[in-house]
N, C-alpha and C positions, 0 to 999 in steps of 0.2 A: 523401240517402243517398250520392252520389257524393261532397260535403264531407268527408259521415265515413269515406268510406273511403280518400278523401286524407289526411286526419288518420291514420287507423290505418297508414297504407304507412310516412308520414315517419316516424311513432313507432317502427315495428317497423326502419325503417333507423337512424334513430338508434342504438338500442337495441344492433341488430347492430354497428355503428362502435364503442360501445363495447366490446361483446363483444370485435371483433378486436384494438383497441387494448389490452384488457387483456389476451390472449391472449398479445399481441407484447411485451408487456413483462414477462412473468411467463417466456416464452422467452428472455428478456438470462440470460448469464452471473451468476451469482451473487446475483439475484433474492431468493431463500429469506433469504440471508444479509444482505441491505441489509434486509429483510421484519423480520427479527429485530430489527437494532438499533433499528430505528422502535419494533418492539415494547417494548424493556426501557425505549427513551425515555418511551413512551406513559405507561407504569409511574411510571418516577421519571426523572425528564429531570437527568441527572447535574448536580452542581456542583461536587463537591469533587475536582476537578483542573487540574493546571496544565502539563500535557505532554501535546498529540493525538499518539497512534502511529498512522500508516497505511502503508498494503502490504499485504504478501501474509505467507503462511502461517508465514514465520518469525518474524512477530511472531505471528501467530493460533496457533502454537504455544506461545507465551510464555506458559503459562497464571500462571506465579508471576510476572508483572511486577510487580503491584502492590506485592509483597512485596521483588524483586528491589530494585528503584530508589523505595522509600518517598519518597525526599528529590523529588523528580520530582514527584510525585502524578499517576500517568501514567493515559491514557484511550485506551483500545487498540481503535482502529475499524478494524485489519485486516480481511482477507475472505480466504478462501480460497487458492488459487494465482493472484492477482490478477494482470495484467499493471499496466503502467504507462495504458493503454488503459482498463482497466478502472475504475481508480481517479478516473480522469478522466471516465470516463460519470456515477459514481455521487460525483461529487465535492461536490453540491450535500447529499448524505447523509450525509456520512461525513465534512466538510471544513465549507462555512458552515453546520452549525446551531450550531456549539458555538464557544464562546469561549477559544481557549487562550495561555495566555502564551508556547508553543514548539510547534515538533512536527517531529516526529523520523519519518523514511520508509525504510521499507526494501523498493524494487521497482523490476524490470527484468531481474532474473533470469530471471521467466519468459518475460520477452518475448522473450531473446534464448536460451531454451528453445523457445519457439513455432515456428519458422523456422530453416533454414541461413541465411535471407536477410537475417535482422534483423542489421545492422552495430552496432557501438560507436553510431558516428554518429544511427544510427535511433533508439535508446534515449534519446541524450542530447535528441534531438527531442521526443519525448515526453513527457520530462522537462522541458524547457523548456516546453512546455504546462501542464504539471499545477503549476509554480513561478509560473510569473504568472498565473494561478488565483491561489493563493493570498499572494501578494503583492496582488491587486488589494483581496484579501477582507480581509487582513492586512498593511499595507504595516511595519509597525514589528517585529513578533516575530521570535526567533531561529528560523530554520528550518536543519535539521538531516539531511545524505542518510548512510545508513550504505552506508559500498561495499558489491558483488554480492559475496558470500562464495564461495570456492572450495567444492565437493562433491566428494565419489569419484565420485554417480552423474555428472554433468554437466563429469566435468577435462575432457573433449573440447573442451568448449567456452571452455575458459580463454581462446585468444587474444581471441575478440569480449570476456569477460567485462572482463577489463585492460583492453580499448581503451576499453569503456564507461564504466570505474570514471574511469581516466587523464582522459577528456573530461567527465567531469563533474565531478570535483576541479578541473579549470580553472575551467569554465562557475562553481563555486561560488566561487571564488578572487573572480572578477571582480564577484561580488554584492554589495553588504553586507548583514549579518548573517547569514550564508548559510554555514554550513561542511560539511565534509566527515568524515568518519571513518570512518577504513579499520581493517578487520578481515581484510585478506586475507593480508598474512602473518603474521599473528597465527595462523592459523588450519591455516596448514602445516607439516608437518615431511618436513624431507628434502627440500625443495621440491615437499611433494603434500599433498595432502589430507590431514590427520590425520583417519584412521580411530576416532580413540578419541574424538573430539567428534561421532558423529553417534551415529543412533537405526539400526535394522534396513533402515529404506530407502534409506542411505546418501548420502540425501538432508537431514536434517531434521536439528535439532541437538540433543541430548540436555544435560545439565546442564552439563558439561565447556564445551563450546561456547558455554552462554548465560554462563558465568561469565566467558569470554574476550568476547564483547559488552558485559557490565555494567561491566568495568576500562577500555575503551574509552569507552565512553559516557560514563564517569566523569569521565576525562579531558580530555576535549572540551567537553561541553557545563556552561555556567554556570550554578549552582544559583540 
């Protein structure tokens, strides 16, 4: 009797360990949203692309990419208002299950929304984490940073933004196959924010704004 109720104790602690474990990982930032693309993989595990998009919300707002940049054949594993942080938790999801010829990032905005404390510097740090990643994973593909875009709601934070964008157009300089592409004065008039490329949160970019991304992108990256 005392065997088996050794046996029942370790079962019910196990059981609890995972309990907690799944508990603490269903609590991570953006959970639901990694939950999802597992799911549409489970479904049909994509093949017919040759561009990973990841980041944060301005691409996951990008719902006509597909249609946008056909020539691309793009696969858009953004997540929500991702940090650079973030991207890098869930990088093993969103980054090595799929095979792409390129891929193209657009995050750090939020990070350096997160904090007054988050510098240029911090961002590019980050950054330098989440790029050899996938350098290790991909050492030969074109990989691809679109600058921090200027907003109305976030101009406050323009100098960190420029310092962030300035240091990682270097850091990219010094890589090979590594580019940059800015959209930040593309995206100003008057030296502000154009108001007429966003959506109501004056945050988020509306059609005007992605059609100023897609001439860029166009530009830049080799078909």
């Amino acid at each position: 009797m005392k065997y088996n109720l050794k046996i029942l104790k370790t079962i019910f602690y196990i059981q609890m360990l995972f309990f907690i474990v799944n508990i603490s990982a269903q609590n991570q930032p953006y959970w639901n949203d990694i939950q999802a693309f597992k799911k549409q993989d489970s479904i049909a595990m994509p093949t017919h692309y040759k561009t990973l998009f990841i980041g944060s919300s301005s691409f996951t707002k990008w719902k006509t990419l597909e249609q946008d940049l056909p020539e691309y054949a793009p696969l858009n594993r953004a997540f929500g208002g991702a940090t650079l942080l973030d991207v890098i938790r869930y990088q093993k999801d969103v980054v090595d299950k799929y095979t792409p010829e390129k891929i193209v990032i657009y995050c750090g905005e939020n990070d350096v929304a997160s904090s007054d404390i988050i510098t240029g510097k911090i961002v590019l740090d980050r950054f330098k984490v989440l790029y050899q990643h996938i350098r290790e994973r991909f050492p030969t593909i074109d990989i691809y940073f679109i600058s921090l875009k200027p907003s109305v709601l976030r101009w406050s934070m323009k100098d960190r933004m420029i310092d962030a964008n300035n240091q990682i157009k270097q850091f990219c300089k010094s890589q090979k196959k590594t580019y940059f592409i800015s959209i930040w004065d593309q995206m100003l008039e008057n030296s502000k924010p154009n108001p007429a490329l966003f959506i109501e949160d004056k945050l988020h970019m509306n059609n005007l704004g992605y059609e100023i991304w897609m001439k860029e992108i166009r530009k830049r990256i080799k078909k």
